[in-house]
C-alpha positions in Angstrom: -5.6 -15.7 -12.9 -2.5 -17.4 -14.8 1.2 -17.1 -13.5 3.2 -15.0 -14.4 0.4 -12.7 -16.0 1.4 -9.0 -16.7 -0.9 -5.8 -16.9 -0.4 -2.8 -17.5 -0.9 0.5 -19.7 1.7 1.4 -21.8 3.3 5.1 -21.3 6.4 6.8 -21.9 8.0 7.4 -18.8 9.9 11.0 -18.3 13.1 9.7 -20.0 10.6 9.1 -22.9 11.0 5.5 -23.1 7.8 3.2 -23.3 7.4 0.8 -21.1 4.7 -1.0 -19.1 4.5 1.3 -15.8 3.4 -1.5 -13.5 3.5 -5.0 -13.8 1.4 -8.2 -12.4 2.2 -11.3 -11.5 0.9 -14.1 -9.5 4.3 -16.1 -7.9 1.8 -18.4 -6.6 -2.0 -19.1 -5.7 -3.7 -16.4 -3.3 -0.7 -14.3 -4.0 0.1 -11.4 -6.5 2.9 -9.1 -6.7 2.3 -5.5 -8.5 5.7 -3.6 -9.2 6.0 -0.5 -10.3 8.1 -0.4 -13.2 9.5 2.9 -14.0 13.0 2.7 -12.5 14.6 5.8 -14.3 11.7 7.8 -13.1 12.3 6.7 -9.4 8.7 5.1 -9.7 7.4 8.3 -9.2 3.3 8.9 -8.8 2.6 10.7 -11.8 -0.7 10.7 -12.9 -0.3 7.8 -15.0 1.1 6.0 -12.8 -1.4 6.4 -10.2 -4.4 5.9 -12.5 -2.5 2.7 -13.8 -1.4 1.2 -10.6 -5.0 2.3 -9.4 -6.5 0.1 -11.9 -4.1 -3.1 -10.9 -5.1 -2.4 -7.4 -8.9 -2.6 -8.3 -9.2 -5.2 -10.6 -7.3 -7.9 -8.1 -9.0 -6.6 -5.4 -12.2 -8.0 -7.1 -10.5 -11.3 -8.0 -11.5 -14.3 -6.3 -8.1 -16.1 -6.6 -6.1 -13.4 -4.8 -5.9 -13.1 -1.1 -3.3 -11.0 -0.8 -1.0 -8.1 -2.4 2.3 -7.6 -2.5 3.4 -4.1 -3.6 6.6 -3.6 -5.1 9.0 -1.6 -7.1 11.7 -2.1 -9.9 14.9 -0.3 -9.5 16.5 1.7 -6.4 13.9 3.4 -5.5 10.6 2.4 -4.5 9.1 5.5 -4.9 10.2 9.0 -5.0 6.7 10.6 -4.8 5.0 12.9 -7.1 6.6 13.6 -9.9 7.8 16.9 -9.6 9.1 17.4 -13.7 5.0 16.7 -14.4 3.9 19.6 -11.8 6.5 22.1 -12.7 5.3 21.9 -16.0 2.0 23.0 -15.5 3.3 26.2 -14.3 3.1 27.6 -17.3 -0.9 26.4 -17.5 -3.7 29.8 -17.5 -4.2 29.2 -14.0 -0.6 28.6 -12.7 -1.6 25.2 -12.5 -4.0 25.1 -9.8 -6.7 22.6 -11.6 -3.8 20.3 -12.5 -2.7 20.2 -8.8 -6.0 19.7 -7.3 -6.4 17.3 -9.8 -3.5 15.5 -9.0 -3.5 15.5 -5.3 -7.3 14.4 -5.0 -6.1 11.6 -7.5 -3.4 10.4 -4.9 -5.7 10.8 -2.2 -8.0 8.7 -3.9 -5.3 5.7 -4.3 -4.5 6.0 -0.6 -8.3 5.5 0.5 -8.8 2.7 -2.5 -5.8 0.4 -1.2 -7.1 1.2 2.5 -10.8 0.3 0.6 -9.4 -2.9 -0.5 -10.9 -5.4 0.3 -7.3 -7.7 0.0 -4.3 -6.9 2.5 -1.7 -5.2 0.5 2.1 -5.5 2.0 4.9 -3.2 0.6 8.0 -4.8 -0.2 10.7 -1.9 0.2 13.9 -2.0 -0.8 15.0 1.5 -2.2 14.1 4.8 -0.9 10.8 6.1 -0.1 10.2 9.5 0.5 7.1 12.5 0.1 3.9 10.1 -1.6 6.4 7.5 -1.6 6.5 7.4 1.9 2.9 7.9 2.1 2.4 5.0 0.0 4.4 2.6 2.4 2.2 4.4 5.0 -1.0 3.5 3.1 -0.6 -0.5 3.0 -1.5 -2.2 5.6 1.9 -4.3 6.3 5.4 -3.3 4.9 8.4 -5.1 4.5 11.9 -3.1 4.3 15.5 -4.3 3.1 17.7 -3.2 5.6 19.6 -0.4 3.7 15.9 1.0 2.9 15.2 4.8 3.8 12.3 6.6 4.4 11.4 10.4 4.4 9.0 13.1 3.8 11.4 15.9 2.9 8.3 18.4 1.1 9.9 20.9 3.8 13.3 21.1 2.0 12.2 22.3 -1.2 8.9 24.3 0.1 6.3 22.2 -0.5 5.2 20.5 2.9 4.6 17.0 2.8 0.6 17.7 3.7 -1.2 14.7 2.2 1.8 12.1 3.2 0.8 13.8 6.6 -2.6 11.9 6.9 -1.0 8.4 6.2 2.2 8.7 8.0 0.4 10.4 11.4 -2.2 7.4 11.5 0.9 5.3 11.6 3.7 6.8 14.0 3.4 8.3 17.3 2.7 11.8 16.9 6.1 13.4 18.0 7.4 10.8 15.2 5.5 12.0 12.7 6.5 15.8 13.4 10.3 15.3 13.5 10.0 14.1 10.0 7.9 16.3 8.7 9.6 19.4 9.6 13.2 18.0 9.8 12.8 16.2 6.4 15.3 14.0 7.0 16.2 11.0 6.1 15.1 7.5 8.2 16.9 4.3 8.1 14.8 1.0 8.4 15.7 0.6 11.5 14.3 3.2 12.3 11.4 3.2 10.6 10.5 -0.2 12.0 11.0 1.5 16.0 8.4 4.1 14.7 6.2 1.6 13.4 6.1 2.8 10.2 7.1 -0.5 9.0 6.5 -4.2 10.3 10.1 -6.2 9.2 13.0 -5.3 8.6 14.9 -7.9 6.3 18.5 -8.5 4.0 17.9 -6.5 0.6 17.9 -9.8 -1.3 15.0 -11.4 1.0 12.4 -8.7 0.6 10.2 -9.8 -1.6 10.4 -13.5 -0.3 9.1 -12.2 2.8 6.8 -9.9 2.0 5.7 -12.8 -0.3 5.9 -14.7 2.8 3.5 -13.0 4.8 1.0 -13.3 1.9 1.1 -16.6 2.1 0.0 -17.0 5.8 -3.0 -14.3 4.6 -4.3 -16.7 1.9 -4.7 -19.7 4.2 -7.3 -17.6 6.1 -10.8 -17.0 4.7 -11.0 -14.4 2.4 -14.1 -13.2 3.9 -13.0 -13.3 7.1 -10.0 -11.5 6.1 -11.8 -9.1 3.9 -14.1 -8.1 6.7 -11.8 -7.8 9.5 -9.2 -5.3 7.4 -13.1 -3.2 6.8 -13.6 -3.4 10.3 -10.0 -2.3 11.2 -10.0 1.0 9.8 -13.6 2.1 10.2 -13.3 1.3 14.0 -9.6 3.0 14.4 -11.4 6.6 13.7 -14.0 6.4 15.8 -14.5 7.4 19.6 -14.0 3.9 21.8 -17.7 3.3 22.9 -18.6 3.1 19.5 -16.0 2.0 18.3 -16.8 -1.3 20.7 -20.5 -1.1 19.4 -19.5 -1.5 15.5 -16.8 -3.6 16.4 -19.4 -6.0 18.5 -21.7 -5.8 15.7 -19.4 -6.6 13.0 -18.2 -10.2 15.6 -21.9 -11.1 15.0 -22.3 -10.7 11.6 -18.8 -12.5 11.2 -20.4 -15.6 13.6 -23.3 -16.1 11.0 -20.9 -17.0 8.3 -20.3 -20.1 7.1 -16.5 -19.7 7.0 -16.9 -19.3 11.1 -19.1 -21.9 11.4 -16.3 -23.9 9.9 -13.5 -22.4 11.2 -14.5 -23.1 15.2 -15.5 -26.4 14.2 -11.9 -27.3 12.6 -10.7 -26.0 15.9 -12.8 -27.8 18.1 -11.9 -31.4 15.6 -8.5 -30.6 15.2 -8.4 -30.6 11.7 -7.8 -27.6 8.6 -10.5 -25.9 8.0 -12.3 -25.9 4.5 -12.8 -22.4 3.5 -15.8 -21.5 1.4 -15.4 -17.8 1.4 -19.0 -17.1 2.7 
């Protein structure tokens, strides 16, 4: 990939501008940042915007340059959730809007489980709010980064719509008495917070996001991709299951991992003192 690249599908955005709704770059090698880019819209998850930033998401999770992700967000807000102008509006649908809701919320399900299916580590670089799917979607990755005057919430409770998917993110994150209090209080969370919960990893100045978020990519594309890619597959298949067999896939998966050349190479840099040569099989 070249620096600086941009993707994206064009879109008018609810104020009914056009505008590219999520942009890619690549700061430097291993690493690229995706922002969401539809500030006025609070970057909200509108189906567009999921099926777009879906599509970044996919495309360098198959690239062999990129080791890891950075996820981002233009504006104050890093994500507001579902876009609640797009939902209201299928109210006046045949059915009330039922198929466009199921449609939509097995959509956004399907974007949690891809970035979670990725096989590169994707870090959230906070530094607005992020609340409802927004919240979910810092949930999702698998590091997060927040500025310090960052706030979280699923606040579905206030307006009658219970934050239920959100649920399934946040709940595999935060203790379980956590993830209760703010889903019934709906209240806002401060990154302080957020980062006693566990819901994020760093808490950092608003202008140093990004640098370290950027930052911890870095330290991911030293490692071997494979090595990398397989451990994240490992995490989250064996976090489900019950701990004898979680121990048995988890045992399996060490062996498979010792065959690889990338091991092979990795103990004997260890062993030499020297950097290992990564081959990425």
């Amino acid at each position: 990939m070249t620096t600086d690249t941009k993707t994206s599908a064009s879109a008018l955005d609810v104020t009914g501008s056009s505008e590219e709704l999520v942009l890619v770059a690549n700061p430097e090698p291993g690493v690229a940042v995706v922002t969401l880019n539809a500030p006025r819209a609070r970057n909200s998850l509108s189906r567009r915007m999921m099926a777009t930033l879906g599509d970044s998401l996919a495309r360098l999770g198959g690239d062999r340059e990129v080791a890891a992700i950075v996820l981002a967000a233009a504006g104050p807000a890093f994500s507001a959730g579902h876009d609640l102008k797009e939902l209201a509006a299928h109210r006046a649908d045949t059915d009330g809007g039922r198929a466009f809701y199921d449609e939509t919320m097995q959509a956004c399900a399907g974007l949690m489980q891809a970035i979670v299916r990725n096989p590169k580590p994707v870090i959230a670089a906070v530094e607005g709010i992020a609340t409802a799917a927004g919240c979910q979607l810092v949930a999702t990755c698998d590091l997060a980064v927040a500025a310090s005057t960052a706030t979280f919430a699923t606040p579905g409770v206030n307006i009658g719509l219970f934050c239920s998917t959100p649920m399934v993110a946040l709940s595999r994150n935060v203790p379980r008495k956590r993830a209760m209090e703010m889903l019934l209080l709906g209240e806002m969370l401060s990154a302080e917070a957020a980062a006693s919960y566990g819901l994020v990893n760093r808490v950092v100045p608003p202008e140093r996001v990004r640098e370290e978020a950027i930052a911890m990519a870095r330290i991911i594309a030293a490692k071997s991709k494979l090595t990398v890619a397989i451990g994240k597959e490992a995490f989250y298949r064996q976090i489900e299951e019950p701990l004898a067999e979680a121990y048995a896939y988890a045992a399996s998966v060490m062996v498979e991992n010792m065959m690889a050349r990338d091991a092979a190479e990795g103990i004997g840099a260890f062993i030499e003192k020297r950097t290992p040569v990564w081959k990425g099989c």
